[in-house]
C-alpha positions in Angstrom: 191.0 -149.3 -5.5 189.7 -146.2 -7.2 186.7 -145.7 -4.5 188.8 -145.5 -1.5 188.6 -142.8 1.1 191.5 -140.3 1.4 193.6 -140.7 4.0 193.2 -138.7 7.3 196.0 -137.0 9.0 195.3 -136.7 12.4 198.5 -135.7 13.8 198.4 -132.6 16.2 199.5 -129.7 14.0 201.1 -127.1 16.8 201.4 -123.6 15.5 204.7 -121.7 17.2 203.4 -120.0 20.0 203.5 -116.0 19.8 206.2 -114.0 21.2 206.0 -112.1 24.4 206.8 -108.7 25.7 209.0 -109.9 28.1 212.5 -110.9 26.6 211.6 -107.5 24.4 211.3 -105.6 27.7 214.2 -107.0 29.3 216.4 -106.9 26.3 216.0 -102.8 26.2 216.1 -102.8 30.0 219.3 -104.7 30.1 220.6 -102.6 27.5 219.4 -99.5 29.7 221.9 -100.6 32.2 224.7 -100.7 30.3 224.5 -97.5 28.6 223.8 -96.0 31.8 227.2 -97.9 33.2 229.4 -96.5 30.5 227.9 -93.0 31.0 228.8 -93.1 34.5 232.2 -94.3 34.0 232.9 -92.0 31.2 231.3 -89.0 34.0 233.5 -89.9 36.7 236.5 -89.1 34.4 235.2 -86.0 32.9 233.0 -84.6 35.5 234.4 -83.0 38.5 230.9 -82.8 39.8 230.2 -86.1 39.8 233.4 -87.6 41.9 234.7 -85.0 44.6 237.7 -87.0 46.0 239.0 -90.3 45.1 236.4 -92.4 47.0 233.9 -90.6 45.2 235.6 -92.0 41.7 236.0 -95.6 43.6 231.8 -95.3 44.5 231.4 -94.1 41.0 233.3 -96.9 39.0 231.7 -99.6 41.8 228.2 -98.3 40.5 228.8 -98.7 37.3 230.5 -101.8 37.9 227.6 -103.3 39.6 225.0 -101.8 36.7 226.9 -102.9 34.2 226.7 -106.4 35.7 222.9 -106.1 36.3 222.3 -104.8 32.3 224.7 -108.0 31.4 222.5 -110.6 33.3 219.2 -108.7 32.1 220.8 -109.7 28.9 221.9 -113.7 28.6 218.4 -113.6 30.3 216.5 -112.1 27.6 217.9 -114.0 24.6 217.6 -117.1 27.0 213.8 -116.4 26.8 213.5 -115.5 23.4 212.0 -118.4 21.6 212.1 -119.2 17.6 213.1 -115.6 17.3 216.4 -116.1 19.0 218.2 -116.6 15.6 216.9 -113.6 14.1 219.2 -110.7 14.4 216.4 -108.0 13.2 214.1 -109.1 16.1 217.4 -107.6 18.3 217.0 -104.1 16.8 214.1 -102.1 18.4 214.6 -103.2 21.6 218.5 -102.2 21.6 217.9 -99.2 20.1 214.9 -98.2 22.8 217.5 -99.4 25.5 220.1 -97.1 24.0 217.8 -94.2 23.9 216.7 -95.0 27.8 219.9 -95.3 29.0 221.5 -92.5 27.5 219.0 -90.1 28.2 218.7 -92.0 32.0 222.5 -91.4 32.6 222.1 -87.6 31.7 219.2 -86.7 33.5 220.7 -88.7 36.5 224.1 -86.5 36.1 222.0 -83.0 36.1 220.3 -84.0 38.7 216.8 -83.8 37.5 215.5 -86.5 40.3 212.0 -85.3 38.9 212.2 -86.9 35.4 214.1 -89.9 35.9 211.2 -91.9 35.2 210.1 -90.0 32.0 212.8 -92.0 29.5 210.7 -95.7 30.5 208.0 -94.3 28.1 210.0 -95.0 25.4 209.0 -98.9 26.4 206.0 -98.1 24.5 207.6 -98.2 21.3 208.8 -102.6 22.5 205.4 -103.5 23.1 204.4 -105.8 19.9 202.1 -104.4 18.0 203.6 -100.8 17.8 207.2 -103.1 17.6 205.4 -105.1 14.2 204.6 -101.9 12.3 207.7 -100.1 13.0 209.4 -103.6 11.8 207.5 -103.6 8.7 208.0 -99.8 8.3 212.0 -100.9 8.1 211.3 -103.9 6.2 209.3 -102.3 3.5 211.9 -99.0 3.2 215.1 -101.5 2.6 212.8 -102.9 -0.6 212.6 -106.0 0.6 209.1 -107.8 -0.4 207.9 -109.8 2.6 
């Protein structure tokens, strides 16, 4: 049959569904926390400012303890929300290395006791948020010659 009509394919065709902010947001947040944990632990240590007497220590290591489990559950519950992208370690790197900067620079101004800019280092979320994350991703991508 040289006349006959091409075949239809009329199965559903279901694009994956785009990535959200969210496991991006918790996966820097979570990261936050435990940066900020080993700054506090490393503090209580070095700092005689920071622990006064022995239950201050206790107080600071129990804080840390309890951020440290907080970042840690932020965590398993990012990557557990993470869909296709789970299996790719570069889609990992920006948010890590915004949780890193956050945290570090959390931990410090929470140390010197500047209560007024304690929310300043959560701008750096900015930088997670997709589109801005896409460029900065193909920025990387493009510098390490890779054609993509």
């Amino acid at each position: 049959m040289t006349g006959a009509r091409p075949r239809r394919h009329n199965a559903p065709v279901h694009p994956g569904r785009q990535p959200t902010i969210v496991p991006d947001i918790l996966l820097s947040l979570g990261t936050a926390a435990c940066v900020m944990s080993a700054g506090f632990v490393v503090a209580s240590f070095t700092d005689s400012n920071v622990t006064a007497s022995d239950a201050g220590r206790q107080l600071a290591w129990l804080f840390a303890a309890a951020l440290w489990m907080a970042g840690a559950v932020t965590l398993l519950l990012a990557v557990g929300l993470l869909r296709e992208g789970r299996k790719r370690p570069g889609r990992y790197i920006l948010p890590l290395a915004v949780g890193v900067g956050i945290g570090a620079t959390e931990a410090a101004l929470f140390l010197s006791a500047a209560g007024a800019f304690l929310l300043a280092p959560f701008v750096l979320l900015v930088v997670v948020v997709h589109p801005v994350h896409r460029r900065t991703a193909r920025l990387f991508h493009h510098q390490d010659g890779h054609s993509g």
